[in-house]
MDTraj code that builds the backbone (N, CA, C; nanometers):
import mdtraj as md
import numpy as np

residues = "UNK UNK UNK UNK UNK UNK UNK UNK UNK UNK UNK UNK UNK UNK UNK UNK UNK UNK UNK UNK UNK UNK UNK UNK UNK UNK UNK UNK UNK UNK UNK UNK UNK UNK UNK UNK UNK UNK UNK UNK UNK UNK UNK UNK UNK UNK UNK UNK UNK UNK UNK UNK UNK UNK UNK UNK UNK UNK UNK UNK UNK UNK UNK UNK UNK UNK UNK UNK UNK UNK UNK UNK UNK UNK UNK UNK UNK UNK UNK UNK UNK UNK UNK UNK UNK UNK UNK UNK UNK UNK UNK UNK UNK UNK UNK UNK UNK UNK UNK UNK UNK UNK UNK UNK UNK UNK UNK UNK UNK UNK UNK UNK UNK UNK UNK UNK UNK UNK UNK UNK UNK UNK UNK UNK UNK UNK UNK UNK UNK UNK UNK UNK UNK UNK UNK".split()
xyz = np.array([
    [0.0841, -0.1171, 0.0000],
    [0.0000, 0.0000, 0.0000],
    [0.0888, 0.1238, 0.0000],
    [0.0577, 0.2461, -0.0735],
    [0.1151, 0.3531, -0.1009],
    [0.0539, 0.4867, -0.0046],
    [0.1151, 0.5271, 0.0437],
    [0.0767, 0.6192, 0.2013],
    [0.1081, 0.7618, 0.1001],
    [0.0085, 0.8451, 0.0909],
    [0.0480, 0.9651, 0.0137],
    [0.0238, 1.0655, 0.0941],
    [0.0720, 1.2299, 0.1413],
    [0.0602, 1.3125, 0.1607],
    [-0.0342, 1.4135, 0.1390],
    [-0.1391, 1.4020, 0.1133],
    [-0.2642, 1.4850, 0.0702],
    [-0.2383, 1.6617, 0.0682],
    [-0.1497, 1.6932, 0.1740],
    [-0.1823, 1.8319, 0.1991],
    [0.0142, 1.8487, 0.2359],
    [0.1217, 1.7681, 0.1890],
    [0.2490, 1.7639, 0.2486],
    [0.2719, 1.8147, 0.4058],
    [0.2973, 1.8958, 0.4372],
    [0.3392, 1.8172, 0.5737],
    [0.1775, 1.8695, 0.6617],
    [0.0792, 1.9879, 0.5774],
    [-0.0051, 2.0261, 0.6250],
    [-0.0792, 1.9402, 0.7089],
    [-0.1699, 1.9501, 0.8642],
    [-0.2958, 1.8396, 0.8888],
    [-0.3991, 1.8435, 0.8349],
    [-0.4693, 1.7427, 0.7750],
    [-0.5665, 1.7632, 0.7336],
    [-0.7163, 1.8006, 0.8409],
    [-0.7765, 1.8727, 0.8020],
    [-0.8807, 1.9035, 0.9368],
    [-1.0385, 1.8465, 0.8965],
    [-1.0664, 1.7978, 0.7559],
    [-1.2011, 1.7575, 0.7256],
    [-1.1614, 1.6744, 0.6074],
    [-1.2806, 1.5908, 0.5840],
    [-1.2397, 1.5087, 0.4838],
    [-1.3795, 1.4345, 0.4640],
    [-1.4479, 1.4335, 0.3364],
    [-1.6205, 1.3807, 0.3126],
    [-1.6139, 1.3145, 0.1553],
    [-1.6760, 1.2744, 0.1587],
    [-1.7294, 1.1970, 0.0373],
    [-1.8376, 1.2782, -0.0249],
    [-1.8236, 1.2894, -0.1564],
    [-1.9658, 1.3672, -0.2513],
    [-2.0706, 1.2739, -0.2562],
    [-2.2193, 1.3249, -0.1843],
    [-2.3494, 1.2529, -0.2140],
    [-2.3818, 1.2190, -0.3160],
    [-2.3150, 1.2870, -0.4244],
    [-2.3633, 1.2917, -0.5542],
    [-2.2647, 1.1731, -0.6261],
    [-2.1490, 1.1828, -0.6237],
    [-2.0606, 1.1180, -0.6998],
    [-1.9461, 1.0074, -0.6015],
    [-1.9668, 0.9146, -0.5795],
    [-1.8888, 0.8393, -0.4298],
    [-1.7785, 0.7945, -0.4913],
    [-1.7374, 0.8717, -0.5907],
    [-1.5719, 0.8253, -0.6336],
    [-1.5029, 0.9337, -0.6262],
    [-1.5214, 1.0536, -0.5431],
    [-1.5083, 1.1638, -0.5411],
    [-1.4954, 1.2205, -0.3686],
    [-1.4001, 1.2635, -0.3279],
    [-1.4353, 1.3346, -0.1998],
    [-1.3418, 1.4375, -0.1969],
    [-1.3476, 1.5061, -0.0575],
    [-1.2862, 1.6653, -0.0574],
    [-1.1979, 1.6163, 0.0992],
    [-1.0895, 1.6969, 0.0381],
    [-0.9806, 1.7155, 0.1830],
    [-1.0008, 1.8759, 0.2246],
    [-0.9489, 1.9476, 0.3832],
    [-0.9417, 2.0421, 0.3436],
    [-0.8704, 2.0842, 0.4482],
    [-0.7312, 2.1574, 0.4372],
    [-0.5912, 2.1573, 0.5345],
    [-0.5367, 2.2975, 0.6000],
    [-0.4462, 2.2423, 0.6561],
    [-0.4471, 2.3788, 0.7663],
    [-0.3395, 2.4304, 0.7277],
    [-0.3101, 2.3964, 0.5563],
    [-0.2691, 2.4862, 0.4367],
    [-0.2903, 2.5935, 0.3394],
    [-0.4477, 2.5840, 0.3602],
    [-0.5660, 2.6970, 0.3509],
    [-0.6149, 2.6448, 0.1905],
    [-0.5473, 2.4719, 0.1564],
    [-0.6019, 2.4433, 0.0228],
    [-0.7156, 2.3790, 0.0676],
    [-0.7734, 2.3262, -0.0562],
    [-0.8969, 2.2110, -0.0539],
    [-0.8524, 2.1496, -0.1658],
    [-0.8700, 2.0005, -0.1655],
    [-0.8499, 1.9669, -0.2717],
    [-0.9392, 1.8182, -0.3254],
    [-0.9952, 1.8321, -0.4562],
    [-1.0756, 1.6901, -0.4570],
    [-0.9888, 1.6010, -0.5222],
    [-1.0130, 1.4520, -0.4446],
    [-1.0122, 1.3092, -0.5113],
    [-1.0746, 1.2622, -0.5965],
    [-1.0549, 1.1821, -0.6552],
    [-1.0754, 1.0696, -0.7467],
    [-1.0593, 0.9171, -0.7175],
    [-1.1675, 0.8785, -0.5754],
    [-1.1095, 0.7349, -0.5464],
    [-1.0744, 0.6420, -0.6770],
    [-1.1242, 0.6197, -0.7518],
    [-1.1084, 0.5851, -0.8812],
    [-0.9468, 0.5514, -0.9235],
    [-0.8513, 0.6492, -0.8640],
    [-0.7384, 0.6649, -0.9075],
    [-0.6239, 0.6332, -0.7823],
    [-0.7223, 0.6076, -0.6692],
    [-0.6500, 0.5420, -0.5692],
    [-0.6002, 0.6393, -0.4882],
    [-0.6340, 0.7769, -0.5121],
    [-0.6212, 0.8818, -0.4512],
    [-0.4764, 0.9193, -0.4561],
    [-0.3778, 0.9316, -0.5380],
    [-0.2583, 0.9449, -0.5536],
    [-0.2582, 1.0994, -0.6358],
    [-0.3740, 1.1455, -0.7016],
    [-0.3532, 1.2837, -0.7549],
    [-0.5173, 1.3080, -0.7448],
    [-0.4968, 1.4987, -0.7273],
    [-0.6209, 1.5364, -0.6787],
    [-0.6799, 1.5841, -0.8371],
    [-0.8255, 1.6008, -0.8674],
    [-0.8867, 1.6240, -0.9956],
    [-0.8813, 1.7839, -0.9766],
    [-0.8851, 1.8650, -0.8676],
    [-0.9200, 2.0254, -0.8910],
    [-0.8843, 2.0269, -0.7025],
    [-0.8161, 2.1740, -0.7137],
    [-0.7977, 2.2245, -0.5715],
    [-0.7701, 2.3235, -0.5936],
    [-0.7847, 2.3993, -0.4200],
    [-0.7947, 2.5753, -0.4699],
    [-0.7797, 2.6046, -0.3351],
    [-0.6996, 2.7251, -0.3695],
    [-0.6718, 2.7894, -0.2056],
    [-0.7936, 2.9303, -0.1697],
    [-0.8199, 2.8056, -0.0711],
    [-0.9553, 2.8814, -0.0159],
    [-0.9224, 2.9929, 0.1221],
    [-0.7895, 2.9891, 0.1477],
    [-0.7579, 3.1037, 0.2676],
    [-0.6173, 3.0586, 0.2909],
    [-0.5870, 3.2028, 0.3327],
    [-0.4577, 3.2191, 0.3786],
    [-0.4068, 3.2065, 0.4996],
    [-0.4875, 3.1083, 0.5949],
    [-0.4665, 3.0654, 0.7306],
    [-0.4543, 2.9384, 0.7111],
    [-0.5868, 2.8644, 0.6957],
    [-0.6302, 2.7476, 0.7014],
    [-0.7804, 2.6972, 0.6839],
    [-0.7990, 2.5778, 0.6350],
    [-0.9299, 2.5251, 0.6035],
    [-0.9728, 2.4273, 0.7046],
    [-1.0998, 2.4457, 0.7912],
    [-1.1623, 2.3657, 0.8873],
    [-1.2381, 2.2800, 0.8092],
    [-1.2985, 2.3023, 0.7296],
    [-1.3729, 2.2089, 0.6721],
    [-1.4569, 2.2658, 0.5533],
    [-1.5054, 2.1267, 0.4560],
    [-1.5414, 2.1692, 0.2963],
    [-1.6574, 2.0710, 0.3037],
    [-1.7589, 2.0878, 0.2245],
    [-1.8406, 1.9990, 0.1953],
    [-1.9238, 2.0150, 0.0491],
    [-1.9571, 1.9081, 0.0162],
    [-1.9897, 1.9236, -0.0895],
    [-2.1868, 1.9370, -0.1290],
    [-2.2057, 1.9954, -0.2403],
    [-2.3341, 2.0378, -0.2371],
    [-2.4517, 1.8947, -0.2837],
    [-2.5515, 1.8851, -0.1958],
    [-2.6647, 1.7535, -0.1916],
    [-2.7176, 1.7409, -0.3271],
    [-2.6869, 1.8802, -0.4031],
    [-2.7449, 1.8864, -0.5364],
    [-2.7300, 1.8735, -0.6445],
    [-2.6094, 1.9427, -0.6113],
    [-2.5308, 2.0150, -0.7326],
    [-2.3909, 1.9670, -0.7173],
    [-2.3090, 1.8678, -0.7888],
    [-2.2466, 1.8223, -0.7692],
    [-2.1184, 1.8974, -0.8191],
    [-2.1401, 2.0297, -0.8489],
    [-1.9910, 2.1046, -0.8651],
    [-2.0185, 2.2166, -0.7555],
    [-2.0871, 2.2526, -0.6511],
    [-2.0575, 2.3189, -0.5870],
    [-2.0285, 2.2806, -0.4921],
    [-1.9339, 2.3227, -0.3732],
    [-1.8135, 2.3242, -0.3185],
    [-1.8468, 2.4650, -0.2162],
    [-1.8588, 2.4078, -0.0589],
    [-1.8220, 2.5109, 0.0629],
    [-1.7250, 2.5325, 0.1443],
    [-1.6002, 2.5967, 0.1682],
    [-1.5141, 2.5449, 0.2309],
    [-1.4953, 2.6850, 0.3408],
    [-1.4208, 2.6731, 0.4680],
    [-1.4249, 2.7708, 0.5883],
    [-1.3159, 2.7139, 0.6800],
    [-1.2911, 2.8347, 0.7657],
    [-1.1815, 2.8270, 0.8515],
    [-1.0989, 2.9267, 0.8462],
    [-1.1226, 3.0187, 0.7675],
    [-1.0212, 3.1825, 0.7779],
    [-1.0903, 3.2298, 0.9405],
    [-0.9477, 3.2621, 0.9768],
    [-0.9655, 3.3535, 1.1383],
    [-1.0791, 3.4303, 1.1428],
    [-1.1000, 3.5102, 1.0098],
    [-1.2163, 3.6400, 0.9757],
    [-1.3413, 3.5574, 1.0325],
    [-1.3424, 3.4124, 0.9613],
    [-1.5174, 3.3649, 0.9811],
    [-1.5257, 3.3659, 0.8144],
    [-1.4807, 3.4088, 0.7529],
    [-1.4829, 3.3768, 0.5940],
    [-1.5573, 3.2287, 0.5294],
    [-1.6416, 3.2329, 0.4818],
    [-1.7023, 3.1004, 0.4004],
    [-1.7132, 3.0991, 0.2407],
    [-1.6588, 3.0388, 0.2029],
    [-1.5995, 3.0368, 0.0029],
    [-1.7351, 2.9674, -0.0452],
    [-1.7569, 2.9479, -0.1180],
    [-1.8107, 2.8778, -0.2145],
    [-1.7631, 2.8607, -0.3343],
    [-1.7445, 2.7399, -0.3873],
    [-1.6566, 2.6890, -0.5010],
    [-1.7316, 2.6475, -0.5964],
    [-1.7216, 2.7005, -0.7629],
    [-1.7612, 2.5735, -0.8476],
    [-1.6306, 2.4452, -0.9114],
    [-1.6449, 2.3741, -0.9038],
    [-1.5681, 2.2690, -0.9270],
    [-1.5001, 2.2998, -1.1020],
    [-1.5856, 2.3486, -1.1513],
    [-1.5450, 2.3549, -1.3124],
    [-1.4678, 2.4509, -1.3500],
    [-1.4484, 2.5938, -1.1916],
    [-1.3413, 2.6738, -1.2437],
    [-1.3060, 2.6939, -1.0843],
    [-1.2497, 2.6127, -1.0311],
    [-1.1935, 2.5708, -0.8998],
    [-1.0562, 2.6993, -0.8634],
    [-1.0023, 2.7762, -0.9866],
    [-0.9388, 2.8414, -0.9706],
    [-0.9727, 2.9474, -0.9105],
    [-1.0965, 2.9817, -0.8765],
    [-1.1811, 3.1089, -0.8157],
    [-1.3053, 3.0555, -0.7054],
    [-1.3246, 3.1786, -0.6523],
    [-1.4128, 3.1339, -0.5189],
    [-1.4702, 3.2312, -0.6187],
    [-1.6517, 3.1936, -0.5821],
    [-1.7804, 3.2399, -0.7078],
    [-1.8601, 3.3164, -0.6003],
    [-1.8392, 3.2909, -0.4600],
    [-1.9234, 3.3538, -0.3571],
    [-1.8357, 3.3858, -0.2164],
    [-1.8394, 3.4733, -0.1543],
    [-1.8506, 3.4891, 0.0089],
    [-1.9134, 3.5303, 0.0533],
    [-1.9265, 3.4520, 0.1955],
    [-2.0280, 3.4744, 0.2556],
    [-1.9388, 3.5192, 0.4031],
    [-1.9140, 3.6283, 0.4544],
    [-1.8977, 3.7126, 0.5785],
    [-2.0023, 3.7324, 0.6602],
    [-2.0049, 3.6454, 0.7821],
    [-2.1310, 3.7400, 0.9225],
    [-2.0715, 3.6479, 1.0133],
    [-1.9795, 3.5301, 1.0231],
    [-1.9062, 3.4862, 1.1154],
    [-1.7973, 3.6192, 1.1763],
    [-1.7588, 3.6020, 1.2867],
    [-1.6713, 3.7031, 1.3351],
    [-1.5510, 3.6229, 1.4206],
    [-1.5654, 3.4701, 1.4345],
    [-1.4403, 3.3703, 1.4169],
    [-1.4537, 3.2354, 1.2977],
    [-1.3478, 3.1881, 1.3449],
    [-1.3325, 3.0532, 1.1918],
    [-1.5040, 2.9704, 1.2615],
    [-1.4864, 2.9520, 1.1672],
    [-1.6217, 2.8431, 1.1024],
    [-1.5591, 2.7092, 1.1372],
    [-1.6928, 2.6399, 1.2051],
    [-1.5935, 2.4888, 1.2185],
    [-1.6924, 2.4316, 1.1555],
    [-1.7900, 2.4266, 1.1297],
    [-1.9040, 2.3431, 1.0670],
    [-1.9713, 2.4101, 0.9357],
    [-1.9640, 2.3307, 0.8589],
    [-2.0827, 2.3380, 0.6822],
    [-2.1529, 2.2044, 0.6590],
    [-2.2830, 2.2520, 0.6261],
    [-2.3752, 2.1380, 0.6286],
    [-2.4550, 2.2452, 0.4855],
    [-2.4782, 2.1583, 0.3871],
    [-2.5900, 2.1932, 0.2703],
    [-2.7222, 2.1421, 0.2989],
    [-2.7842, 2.2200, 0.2875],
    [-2.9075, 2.2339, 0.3049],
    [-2.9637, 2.0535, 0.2188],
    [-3.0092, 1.9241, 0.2885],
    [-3.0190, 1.7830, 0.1462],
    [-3.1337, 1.8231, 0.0806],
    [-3.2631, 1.9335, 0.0646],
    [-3.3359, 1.9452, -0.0842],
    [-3.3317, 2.1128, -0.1347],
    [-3.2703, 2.2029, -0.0829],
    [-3.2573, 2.3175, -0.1309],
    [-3.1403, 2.3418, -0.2013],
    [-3.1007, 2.3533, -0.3182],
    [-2.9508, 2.3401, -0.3564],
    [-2.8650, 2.4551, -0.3128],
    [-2.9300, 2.6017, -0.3061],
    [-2.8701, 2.7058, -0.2331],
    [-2.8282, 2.7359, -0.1100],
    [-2.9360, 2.6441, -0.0208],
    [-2.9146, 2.6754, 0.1448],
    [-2.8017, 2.6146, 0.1824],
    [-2.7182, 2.7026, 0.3097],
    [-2.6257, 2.6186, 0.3448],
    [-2.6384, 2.6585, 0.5067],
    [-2.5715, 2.5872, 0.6024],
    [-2.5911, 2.5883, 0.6980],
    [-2.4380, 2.6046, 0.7650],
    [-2.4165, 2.7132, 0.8664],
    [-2.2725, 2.7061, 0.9185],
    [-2.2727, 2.7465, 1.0763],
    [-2.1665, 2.7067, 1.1700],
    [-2.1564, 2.7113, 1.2860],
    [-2.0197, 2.7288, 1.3318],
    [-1.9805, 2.7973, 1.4056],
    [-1.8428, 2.9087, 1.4144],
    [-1.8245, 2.9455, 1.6029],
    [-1.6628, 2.9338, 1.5767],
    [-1.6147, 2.9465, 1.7090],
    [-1.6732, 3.0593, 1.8223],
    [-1.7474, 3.1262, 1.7176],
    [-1.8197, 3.3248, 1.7349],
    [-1.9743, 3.2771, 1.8209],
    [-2.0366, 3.0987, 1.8598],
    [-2.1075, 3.0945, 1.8711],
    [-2.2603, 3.0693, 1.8539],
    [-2.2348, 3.1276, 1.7022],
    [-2.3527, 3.1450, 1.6246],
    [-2.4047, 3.0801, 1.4960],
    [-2.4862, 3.0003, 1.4839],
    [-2.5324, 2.9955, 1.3764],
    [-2.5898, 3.0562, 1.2591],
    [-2.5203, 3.0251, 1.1295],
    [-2.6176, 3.0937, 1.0242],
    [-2.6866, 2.9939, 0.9070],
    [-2.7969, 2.9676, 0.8552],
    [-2.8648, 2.9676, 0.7842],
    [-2.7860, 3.0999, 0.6171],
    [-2.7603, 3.0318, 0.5768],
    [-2.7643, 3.1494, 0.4090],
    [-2.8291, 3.0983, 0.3247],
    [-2.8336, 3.1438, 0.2063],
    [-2.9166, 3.1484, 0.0554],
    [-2.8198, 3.1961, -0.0523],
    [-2.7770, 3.1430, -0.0388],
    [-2.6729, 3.1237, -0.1851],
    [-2.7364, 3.1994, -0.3133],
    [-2.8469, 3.1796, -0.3518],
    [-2.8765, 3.2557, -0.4554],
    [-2.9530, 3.3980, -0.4501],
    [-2.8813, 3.4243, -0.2972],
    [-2.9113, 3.5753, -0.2906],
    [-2.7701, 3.6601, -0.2891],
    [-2.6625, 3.6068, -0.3809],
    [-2.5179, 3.6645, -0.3544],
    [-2.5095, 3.7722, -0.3981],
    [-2.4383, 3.8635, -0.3217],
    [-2.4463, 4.0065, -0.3468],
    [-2.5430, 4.0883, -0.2746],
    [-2.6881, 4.0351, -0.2345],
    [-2.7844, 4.1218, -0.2047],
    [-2.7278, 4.0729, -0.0054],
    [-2.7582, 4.2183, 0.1025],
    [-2.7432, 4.2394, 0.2592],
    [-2.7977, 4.0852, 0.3080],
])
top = md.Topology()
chain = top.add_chain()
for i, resn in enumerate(residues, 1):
    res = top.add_residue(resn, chain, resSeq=i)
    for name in ("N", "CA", "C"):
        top.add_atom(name, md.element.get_by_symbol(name[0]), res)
traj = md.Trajectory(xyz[None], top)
């Protein structure tokens, strides 16, 4: 068996399987990358990754719906990314009202927009993704 480094010497802090696609899951390190697998390939190279913060990533999850969107969190700020998988080189959304890191993302399993997050700050938020941009 071949022992690979996912994140080099980074820890990894979350790690899930896609509902949608189970040959597929997300790492996400206290390198501030995320990066997806390809069990398929034995997990030796990642299909798309993206640096989602310049601290570190608590955790990523993937969307119940929509199988290219992508949540990932853990910036000090409270910062929450949203990713599409097809241009992984860019975050497509933030979402700011945490006021520490985010330790929890949960997608909403029949709304494809809702997401659900919970943060060192205490507080829970409920968002709507397809209200980006609007207070």
């Amino acid at each position: 068996m071949k022992f690979i480094k996912p994140h080099g010497d980074a820890t990894i802090n979350d790690a899930k399987f896609s509902p949608l696609n189970p040959n597929l899951l997300v790492t996400s390190g206290s390198d501030g990358y995320f990066k997806v697998w390809d069990t398929r390939d034995c997990g030796y190279k990642f299909v798309a990754s993206g640096h989602g913060s310049d601290n570190e990533l608590n955790c990523a999850t993937f969307n119940n719906l929509n199988d290219n969107l992508l949540a990932v969190a853990g910036e000090e700020s409270g910062l929450i990314g949203i990713w599409d998988l097809r241009m992984p080189q860019m975050c497509i959304n933030d979402l700011s009202h945490h006021t520490k890191q985010v330790t929890a993302l949960e997608w909403h399993p029949y709304q494809e927009q809702m997401l659900l997050s919970s943060g060192e700050d205490g507080k829970v938020f409920v968002w709507d993704n397809s209200k980006c941009g609007e207070e």
